[in-house]
Residue, then its C-alpha position, 0 to 999 in steps of 0.5 A: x251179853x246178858x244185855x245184847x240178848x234184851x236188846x235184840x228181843x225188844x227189837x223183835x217185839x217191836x217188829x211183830x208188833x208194827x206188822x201185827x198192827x199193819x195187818x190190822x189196819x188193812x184188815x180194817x179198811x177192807x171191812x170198811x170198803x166192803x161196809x161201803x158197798x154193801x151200804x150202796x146196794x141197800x140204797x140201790x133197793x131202797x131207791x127201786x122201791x120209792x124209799x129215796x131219803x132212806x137211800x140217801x142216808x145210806x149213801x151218805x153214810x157210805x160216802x163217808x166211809x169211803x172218804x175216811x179209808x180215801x176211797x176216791x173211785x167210790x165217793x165219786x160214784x156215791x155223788x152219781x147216785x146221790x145226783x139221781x136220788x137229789x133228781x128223783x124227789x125234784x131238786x134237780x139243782x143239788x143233783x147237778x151240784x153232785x154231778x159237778x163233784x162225781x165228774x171232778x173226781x173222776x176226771x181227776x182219777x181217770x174212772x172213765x166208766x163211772x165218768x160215762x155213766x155221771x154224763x149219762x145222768x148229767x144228760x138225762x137230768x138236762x133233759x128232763x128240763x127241756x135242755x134237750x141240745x145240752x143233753x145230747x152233748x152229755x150223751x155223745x161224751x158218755x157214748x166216746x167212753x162207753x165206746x173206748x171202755x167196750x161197755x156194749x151193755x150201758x149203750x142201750x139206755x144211752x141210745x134211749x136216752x137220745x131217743x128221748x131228746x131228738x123226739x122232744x126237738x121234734x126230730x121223730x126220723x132220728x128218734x125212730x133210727x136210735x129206737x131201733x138201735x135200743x131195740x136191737x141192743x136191748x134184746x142182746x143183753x135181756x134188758x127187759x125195763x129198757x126194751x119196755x120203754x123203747x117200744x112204748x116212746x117207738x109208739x109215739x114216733x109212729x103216731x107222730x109219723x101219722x103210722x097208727x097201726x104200727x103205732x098201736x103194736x109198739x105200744x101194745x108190745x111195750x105194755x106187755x113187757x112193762x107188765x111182765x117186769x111189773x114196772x108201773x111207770x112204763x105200764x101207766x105210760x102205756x096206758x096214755x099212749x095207748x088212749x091217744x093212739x086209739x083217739x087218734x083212730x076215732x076209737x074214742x070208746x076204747x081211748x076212754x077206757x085206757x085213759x080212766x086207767x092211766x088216770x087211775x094209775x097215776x094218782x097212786x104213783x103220785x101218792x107215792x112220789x108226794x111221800x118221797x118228796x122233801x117237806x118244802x116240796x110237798x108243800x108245793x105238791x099239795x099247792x099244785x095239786x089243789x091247783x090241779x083240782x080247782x082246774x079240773x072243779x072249772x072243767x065240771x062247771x063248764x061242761x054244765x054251762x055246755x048243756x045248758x047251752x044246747x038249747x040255745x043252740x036250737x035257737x042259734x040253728x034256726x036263725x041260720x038256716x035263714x042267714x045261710x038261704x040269704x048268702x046263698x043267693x049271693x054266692x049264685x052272685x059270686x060264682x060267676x066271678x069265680x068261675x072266670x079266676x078258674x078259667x084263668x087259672x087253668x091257662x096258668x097250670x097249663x102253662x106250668x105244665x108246658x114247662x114241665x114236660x120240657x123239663x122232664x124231656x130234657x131230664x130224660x135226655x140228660x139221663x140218656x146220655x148217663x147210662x150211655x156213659x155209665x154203660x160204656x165206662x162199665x162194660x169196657x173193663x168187663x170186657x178185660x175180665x170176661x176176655x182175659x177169663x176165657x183166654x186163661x180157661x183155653x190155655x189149659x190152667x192148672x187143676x187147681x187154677x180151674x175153680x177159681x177162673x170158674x167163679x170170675x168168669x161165672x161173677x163177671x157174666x152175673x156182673x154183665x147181666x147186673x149191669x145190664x139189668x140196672x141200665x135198663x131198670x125202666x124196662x124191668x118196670x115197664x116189663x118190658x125184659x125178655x125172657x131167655x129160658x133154657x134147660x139148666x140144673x137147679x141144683x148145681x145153680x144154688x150151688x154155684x151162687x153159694x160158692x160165688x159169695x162163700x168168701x164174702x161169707x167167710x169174711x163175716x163168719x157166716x156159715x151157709x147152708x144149702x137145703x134142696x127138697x127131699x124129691x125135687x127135680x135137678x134140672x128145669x126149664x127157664x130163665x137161669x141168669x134171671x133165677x142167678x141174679x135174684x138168688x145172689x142179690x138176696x144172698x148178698x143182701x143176707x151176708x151184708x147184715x149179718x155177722x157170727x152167724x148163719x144163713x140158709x138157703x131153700x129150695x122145695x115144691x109148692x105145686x105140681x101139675x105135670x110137668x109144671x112146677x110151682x118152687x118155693x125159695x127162701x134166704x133166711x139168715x140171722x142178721x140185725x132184722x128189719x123193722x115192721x115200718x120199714x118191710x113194707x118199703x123194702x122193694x122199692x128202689x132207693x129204700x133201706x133200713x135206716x140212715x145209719x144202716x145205709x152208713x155203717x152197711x154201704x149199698x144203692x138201694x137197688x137190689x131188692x128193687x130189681x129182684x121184685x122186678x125180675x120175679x114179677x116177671x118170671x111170673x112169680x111173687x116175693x115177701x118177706x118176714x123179719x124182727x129187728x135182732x132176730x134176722x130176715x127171711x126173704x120167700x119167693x115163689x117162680x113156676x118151672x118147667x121140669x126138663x128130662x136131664x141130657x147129656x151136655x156136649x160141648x159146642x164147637x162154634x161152626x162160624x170158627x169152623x168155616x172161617x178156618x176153611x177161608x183164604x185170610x192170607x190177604x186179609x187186613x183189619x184194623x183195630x181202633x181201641x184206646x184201651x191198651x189191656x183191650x187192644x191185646x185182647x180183640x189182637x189175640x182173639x183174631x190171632x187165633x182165628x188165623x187173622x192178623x190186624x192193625x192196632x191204632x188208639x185213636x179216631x185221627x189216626x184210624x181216618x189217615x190210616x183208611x185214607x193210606x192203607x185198604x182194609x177189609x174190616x174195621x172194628x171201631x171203638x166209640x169212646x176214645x180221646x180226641x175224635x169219637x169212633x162216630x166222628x171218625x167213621x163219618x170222617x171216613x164215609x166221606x171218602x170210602x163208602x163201601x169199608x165194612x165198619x164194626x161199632x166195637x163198643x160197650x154202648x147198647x142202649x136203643x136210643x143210641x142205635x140211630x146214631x150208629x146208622x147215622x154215622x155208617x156203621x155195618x153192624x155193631x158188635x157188643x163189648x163184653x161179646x160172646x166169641x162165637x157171635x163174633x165170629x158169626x159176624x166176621x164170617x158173614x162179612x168175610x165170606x160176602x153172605x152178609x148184605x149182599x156184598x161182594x166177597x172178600x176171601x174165597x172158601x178154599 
């Protein structure tokens, strides 16, 4: 027993001291790891300040360390830093050798984000060597990781780095997009440094873009930042930009004083990079730099040799003024002759000019028959929704189903006046659209355009708000389809650039003078913005923000165009106010008559009223449409107006049935398979000249409505049409008071 009990004791020790010396160790390599890190961060501060061989030793004792306790994900890290240190004092060789082993380790672990980050210098690196392709390569990898990690914050520099080398190749629109990008970006995650720096190479794109004023705001605005953060890299770079941009304006005064601060500037930063340099690298500093001074000793001397030499350009003048009275005796010679290659190429450009007036004669032409096809193809299923939605709302819907069949039928007439609007874009610049002004209320116009999108809002997590003047009038005289189509276009364009946000909608006086009023509007939301170069391209057609904004957003371009268009012709006026990441604010301003509210009452169309208190017993129409929803439609309209039709869905059958069966009115659709409605009506009027034949068409464009007459058609009623116009239209012909013919059914 005695030797049992020693036995279990010494197994107990033995025990507790594996655990104890366990917990050691790991107690040790935890010490270690954080000895790692804090050895980073020292070099991380020693690197900010210009003390790169001190970093470097931390680093590489801290890569040490993290070996010793197998800390895989660190040392990868270490040689990431040590690659941007290797950089930082010109030996951009051992920087891509540290790279190669930062990338291998990690690619071996699967640190995708510090991987991002080593490509990201990897990129960087190949830039600073005029590898600008191999650059952008290392960036797009870094960017597919940054991405799938959601590691939004390192984009930023990422984006300016390719700023960088599309601006190197010369590609200044990619470099401008990816600069606004940066901008966007930097301002989300108070990126001061980045931000300073994408303003200022913003200045050099613009200056390339020959946009000097923009230009000289970028830079200003970088240098402004750079001295907040007392970066003196991005202020020195500032300086030169700041010099050219202001020689470029032939500000050479001002372009002089910023070019004696950035060289004054620079000697200082390059003291400091010639102490961080390596001993054999300061040899070739000093090699250079007496090179640079034995350069700048040359410049001296030959500005000396210039003033000698104005003296003897005195003598040099002189002599030609003499050469230059000479050749002008000759060139009275030679003028003649010059002035018969003249003549000969001005018969040259007018025949050219010939040409081109055929070509855009036919350009024309072509565009003639687009919009008439785009026209026919978009007014035909408009016909279906504005027909089913007054169908529906007749039918005595359910209280619920009312807003609802409310807002289609109110998207649907706002869709026909849009499209309306855009096939006829010519006439808006030619203001030649005319003005259909009623009293309406103003308020509930706001209402109604912000209860039409308020899903589209929902969708983006946007919140609008209606703010009416305190004292304003709710109901006016004017325009209201023209004041619905800018307010939703101009919503629309909010909601479409802005996400988690909020939009605002105004509307107060400006003026008054009597009854006449001056309202100012305005959309405000808090979306991606719009750069300072691009504002002032905004109402042009065709224009957007950028390429990617035209991807990542969708859109024609058209929409602010029109909107320009639409106010310029309510005699008012549009701007704008905006900052990239911040949002846009888009004001105009439209005069309105106040009008006296009165009780709306609902109109009873009396053309309903009359064909009522017709004979239609006899009456026959036949129906030639090939779309079968519009067929069922144009049928139930005519049913409830106590008429009965024929339906047939092509020109060759609506010939024969003319030719078998005597109608009184025939509603003729254009577009069909086979034959045309307008063969098929001249196939028709070769046998019965006196049917009473309707164009039921989409088509209304001006220059199409000779072939309507050429063809024979009595009238053309318009898809999607306003019931009682067609009513009109059918009482006239049925009751023999339209064109003096012959009645076809007595009033009872």
């Amino acid at each position: 027993m005695p030797q049992l009990k020693h036995y279990i004791l010494a197994v107990f020790l033995a025990f507790a001291g594996f655990t104890i010396a366990q917990n050691g160790s790991q107690q040790d390599a935890d010490k270690l790891a954080f000895e790692v890190e804090q050895l980073i961060d020292q070099a991380q501060i020693q690197s900010d300040r210009g003390d790169y061989f001190d970093a470097k030793d931390n680093l590489e004792k801290a890569k040490d360390i993290a070996i010793s306790i197998n800390d895989r994900k660190s040392v990868g890290f270490i040689h990431t830093k040590l690659a941007k240190l290797h950089f930082f004092v010109d030996e951009s060789d051992k920087a891509l050798s540290a790279l190669a082993k930062a990338t291998e380790i990690q690619r071996d672990i699967n640190d995708n984000p510090n991987l991002a980050l080593t490509y990201n210098v990897q990129g960087y690196i190949h830039n600073s060597r005029g590898e600008y392709t191999t650059a952008l390569e290392y960036f797009n990898s870094a960017r597919s990781l940054f991405n799938d990690e959601g590691l939004d914050k390192y984009l930023s520099e990422l984006t300016l780095n390719e700023a960088r080398s599309y601006y190197h190749l010369e590609n200044f629109k990619a470099s401008k997009d990816k600069l606004e990008e940066v901008i966007i970006s930097a301002k989300k995650h108070d990126q001061q440094r980045t931000l300073s720096t994408a303003y200022i190479l913003s200045a050099k794109v613009a200056m390339k873009l020959d946009n000097l004023d923009i230009a000289m705001e970028q830079a200003e605005e970088g240098l402004q930042l750079a001295t907040q953060i007392e970066s003196q890299e991005n202020i020195n770079d500032a300086y030169l930009t700041m010099s050219q941009i202001y020689e470029a304006q032939q500000n050479f005064k001002d372009a002089n004083v910023y070019l004696n601060r950035h060289l004054k500037l620079s000697d200082s930063l390059l003291n400091i990079q010639r102490e961080n340099l390596s001993p054999e690298k300061q040899a070739q500093y000093v090699t250079k730099y007496r090179n640079a001074e034995n350069k700048n000793l040359k410049e001296q001397i030959d500005e000396a040799d210039a003033e000698e030499n104005l003296s003897r350009i005195t003598t040099i003048l002189s002599i030609s003024l003499i050469t230059i009275l000479s050749l002008l005796t000759l060139s009275l010679y030679k003028n003649n002759n010059i002035r018969l290659r003249t003549n000969n190429m001005l018969h040259k450009k007018n025949d050219e000019l010939i040409v081109a007036k055929e070509k855009a004669e036919l350009a024309s032409k072509t565009k003639a028959n687009f919009l008439s096809t785009v026209t026919h193809e978009l007014r035909t299923p408009l016909y279906a929704v504005t027909g089913l939605t007054n169908m529906l709302l007749e039918e005595e819907p359910k209280e619920k189903q009312i807003p609802h069949l409310k807002s289609l039928k109110f998207s649907g007439d706002y869709l026909l006046t849009f499209i309306n609007d855009i096939l006829q874009i010519n006439k808006i610049e030619a203001n030649k659209v005319e003005l259909d002004p009623e009293q309406f209320n103003l308020r509930k116009k706001l209402e109604n355009v912000i209860s039409a999108l308020n899903n589209s809002a929902l969708d983006n997590n946007i919140k609008v708000h209606l703010e009416y003047g305190k004292g304003l009038p709710e109901t006016f005289f004017g325009d209201q389809l023209k004041l619905s189509q800018i307010l939703i276009n101009l919503l629309g364009n909010a909601i479409k650039f802005t996400k988690d946000g909020d939009i605002w909608v105004r509307a107060f006086k400006e003026e008054q003078d009597g009854d006449n009023y001056r309202l100012r509007f305005e959309v405000e939301d808090n979306g991606i913005g719009i750069s300072k170069e691009k504002q002032g391209q905004m109402f042009e057609s065709f224009s957007q923000g950028s390429v990617q904004i035209n991807r990542k957003y969708g859109g024609t371009g058209l929409g602010l165009s029109i909107v320009k268009g639409l106010i310029e012709i309510l005699k008012g006026k549009i701007w704008l106010k905006s900052e990239l990441g911040k949002g846009t604010t888009f004001l105009f301003e439209i005069p309105l008559k106040y009008a006296e509210p009165k009780k709306v009452v609902p109109k009873v169309s009396e053309h309903a009223k009359n064909i009522k208190n017709l004979d239609l017993t006899n009456i026959k129409i036949l129906v030639v449409e090939d779309n079968k929803i519009n067929q069922m439609i144009t049928k139930k309209i005519l049913n409830k107006m106590g008429l009965y039709c024929d339906v047939v869905d092509n020109g060759e059958e609506a010939v024969e049935r003319v030719r078998d069966t005597e109608y009184n009115v025939v509603l003729m659709d254009i577009h069909m398979p086979g034959i045309s409605g307008l063969e098929a009506t001249k196939r028709i009027r070769t046998f019965d000249k006196e049917l009473t034949i309707f164009a039921l068409t989409a088509v209304t464009l001006e220059d199409k409505m000779h072939e309507f007459d050429e063809a024979g058609f009595d009238d053309i009623i318009s898809k999607p049409f306003k019931q009682e116009d067609f009513e009109k239209k059918l009482y006239n012909e049925l009751s023999g008071t339209g064109d003096d013919k012959d009645k076809v059914a007595t009033p009872l």
